[in-house]
Residue, then its C-alpha position, 0 to 999 in steps of 0.5 A: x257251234x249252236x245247238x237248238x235254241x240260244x240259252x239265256x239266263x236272267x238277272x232279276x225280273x222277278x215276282x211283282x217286276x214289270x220289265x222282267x216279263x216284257x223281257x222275257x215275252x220279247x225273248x221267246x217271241x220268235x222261238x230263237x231263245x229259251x229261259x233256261x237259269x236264273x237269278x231273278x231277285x237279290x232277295x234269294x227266297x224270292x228268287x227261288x221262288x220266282x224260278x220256280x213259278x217260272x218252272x225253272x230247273x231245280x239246279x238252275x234256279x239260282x239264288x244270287x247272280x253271282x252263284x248263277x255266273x260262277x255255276x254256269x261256267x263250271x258246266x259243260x259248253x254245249x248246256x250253259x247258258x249263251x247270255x244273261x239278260x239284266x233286268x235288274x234296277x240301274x244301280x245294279x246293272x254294272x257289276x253283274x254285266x261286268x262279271x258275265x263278261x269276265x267269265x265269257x257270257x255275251x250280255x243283253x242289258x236294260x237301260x241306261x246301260x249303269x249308274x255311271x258314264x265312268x261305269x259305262x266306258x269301262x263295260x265298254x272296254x271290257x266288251x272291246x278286250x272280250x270280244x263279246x257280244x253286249x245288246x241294249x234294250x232301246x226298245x223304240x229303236x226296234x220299231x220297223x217305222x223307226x228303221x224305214x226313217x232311219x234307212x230314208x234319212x241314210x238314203x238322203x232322201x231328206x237332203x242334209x238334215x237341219x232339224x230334230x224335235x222329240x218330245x217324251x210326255x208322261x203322267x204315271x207321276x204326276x203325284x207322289x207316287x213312291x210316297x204311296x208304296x209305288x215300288x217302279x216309281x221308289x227307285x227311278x226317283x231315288x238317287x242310290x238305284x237310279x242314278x244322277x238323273x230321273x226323268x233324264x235316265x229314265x226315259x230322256x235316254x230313249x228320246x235321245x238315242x231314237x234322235x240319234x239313231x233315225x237323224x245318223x247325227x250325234x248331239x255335240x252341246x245342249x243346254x237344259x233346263x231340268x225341274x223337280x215338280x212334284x214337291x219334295x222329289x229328290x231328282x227331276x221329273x221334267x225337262x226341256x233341253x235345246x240340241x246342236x248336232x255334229x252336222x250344224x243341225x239343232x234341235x229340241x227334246x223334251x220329257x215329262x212324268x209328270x204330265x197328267x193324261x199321257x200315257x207313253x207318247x214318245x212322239x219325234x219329227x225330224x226335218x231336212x232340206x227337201x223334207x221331213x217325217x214324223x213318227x208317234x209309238x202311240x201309232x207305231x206301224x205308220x210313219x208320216x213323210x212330208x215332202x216340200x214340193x209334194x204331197x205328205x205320204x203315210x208309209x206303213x209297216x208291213x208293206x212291199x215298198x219298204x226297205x230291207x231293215x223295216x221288213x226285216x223286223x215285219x211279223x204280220x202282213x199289212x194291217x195287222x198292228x205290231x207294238x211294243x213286244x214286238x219292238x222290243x222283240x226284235x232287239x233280242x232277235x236281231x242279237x239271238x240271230x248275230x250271236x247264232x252267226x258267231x257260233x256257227x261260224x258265219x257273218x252276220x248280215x247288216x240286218x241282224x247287226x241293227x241293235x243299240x250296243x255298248x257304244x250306245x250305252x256310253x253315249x247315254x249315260x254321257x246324255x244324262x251326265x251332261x244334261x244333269x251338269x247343264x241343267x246346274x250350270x248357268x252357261x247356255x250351252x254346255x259341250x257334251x262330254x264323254 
């Protein structure tokens, strides 16, 4: 039974780290979570450090993950932490997942969800054999817009889907910037802590689980064309792939980091018999809905006509502009409010369900695996494996 308000605990997210403070900003929005260990670097004096600058207990301000899990399942049920959230580098994501799982934790993950598909698939079946409750920060997925495009293509108010274009365009790495003392772009661009892919992971992940997730299809082969172009990058930093999907639609997916000018402007259309939409982060709370005997209509957050699963993660009223915190916010409320259910004994409604979980993980990492092996092989399509 839960008692005032879900207790986490955070892996990393220390000093100087940008997504550690988007997490926890996200985490507190809504007054369901608190912060209350952590071990917010591997370095331990700048873990102690952090904690306390974020006025954590003495006690609980741990300096490594694994003292904080073994430490916090000695105490007592009702003041242990519920979950911890990882924030750490991809390199680091699948041995403190794992070991939160093995002491009884539920688990809130940054993405890609490890450094591995094989890494992947076993934190998924520790999530199976478990039980536990594993949520994947695919922030875009959190955006209301994004979940009335979805609920409208669920609906087949577009007829059978038949195409499926997103693109990612980035600039922050036009140059070398990890060269240049850049610690957010030194380990996304070196192979040890970010994985097989660079651009790919990091952000052609999101543009393929937000295909996946409003279109309700999966991506059966690809065939990608993946570059290095910023000279003496170690791993890509651009892309283009072409998409088949399970229900015979194709499609395309792009991301860059290295196109000067743009800042984060994940940008997708996705297109049926009867008719299509499009929707930009750079212009969150409208969703543009194409029709092919109509009039284009602009849908708007905040709005009565909505469906349940967009207003459901609606703050404000119409007209007043919700982002990326609150996108980002309403993953970690959705999964607060299912974790609630299960220690109130209660079910939890579709609505609270609705956040990316382990199965997407896998499917990411599968995403990245297979574009890096396409990206290297000269056959034109590849099967994409998991």
């Amino acid at each position: 039974m839960a008692s005032g308000k879900i207790r986490m605990g955070m892996i990393g997210g220390g000093k100087n780290a940008f997504i550690g403070a988007v997490h926890r900003i996200a985490a507190h929005i809504d007054g369901l979570i608190e912060l209350s260990c952590g071990a917010l670097s591997s370095n331990p004096e700048t873990a102690k450090a952090s904690g306390r600058d974020l006025f954590l207990p003495e006690s609980r301000n741990y300096g490594s993950y694994k003292e904080m899990i073994e430490t916090e399942a000695r105490l007592p049920e009702d003041q242990r932490m519920h979950f911890v959230s990882i924030v750490t580098p991809n390199f680091a994501h699948f041995e403190p997942a794992m070991m939160a799982l093995e002491h009884g934790f539920h688990v809130v993950i940054d993405k890609p969800i490890t450094l591995s598909l094989e890494e992947a698939k076993k934190l998924e079946a520790k999530v199976q054999e478990t039980g536990l409750l594993l949520c994947l920060t695919h922030t875009y997925s959190g955006y209301p817009m994004v979940k009335q495009a979805r609920q409208m293509v669920k609906e087949g108010k577009f007829g059978k889907i038949r195409k499926v274009c997103v693109e990612y365009p980035q600039g922050w790495l036009s140059l070398p910037s990890e060269k240049e003392g850049n610690q957010q772009a030194a380990w996304r661009t070196d192979p040890a802590k970010s994985g097989k892919a660079g651009c790919m992971g990091d952000i052609g992940t999101h543009a393929a689980q937000l295909a996946e997730y409003i279109s309700g299809l999966e991506i059966t082969q690809l065939c990608a064309d993946l570059n290095r172009v910023v000279e003496g990058r170690r791993l890509d930093d651009d892309g283009n792939i072409l998409l088949k999907f399970n229900n015979g639609a194709n499609g395309l997916l792009m991301a860059s980091q290295i196109a000067a000018g743009e800042e984060n402007a994940l940008f997708i259309r996705v297109y049926g018999e009867k008719g299509g939409l499009e929707w930009h982060q750079e212009e969150p709370n409208t969703l543009k809905v194409k029709w092919l005997d109509a009039p284009s209509q602009l849908y708007r957050a905040g709005q009565g006509y909505l469906s349940s699963f967009a207003k459901h993660n609606c703050r404000t009223p119409a007209g007043h502009p919700e982002g990326y915190l609150e996108a980002f916010a309403n993953i970690y409320r959705n999964f607060a409010l299912t974790l609630n259910s299960r220690l109130n004994g209660t079910a939890p409604t579709a609505e609270m369900l609705d956040f990316p979980g382990a199965a997407d993980g896998v499917r990411g990492m599968a995403f990245i695996e297979n574009a890096v092996a396409s990206g290297q092989s000269d056959q034109k399509w590849f099967d994409f494996k998991i």
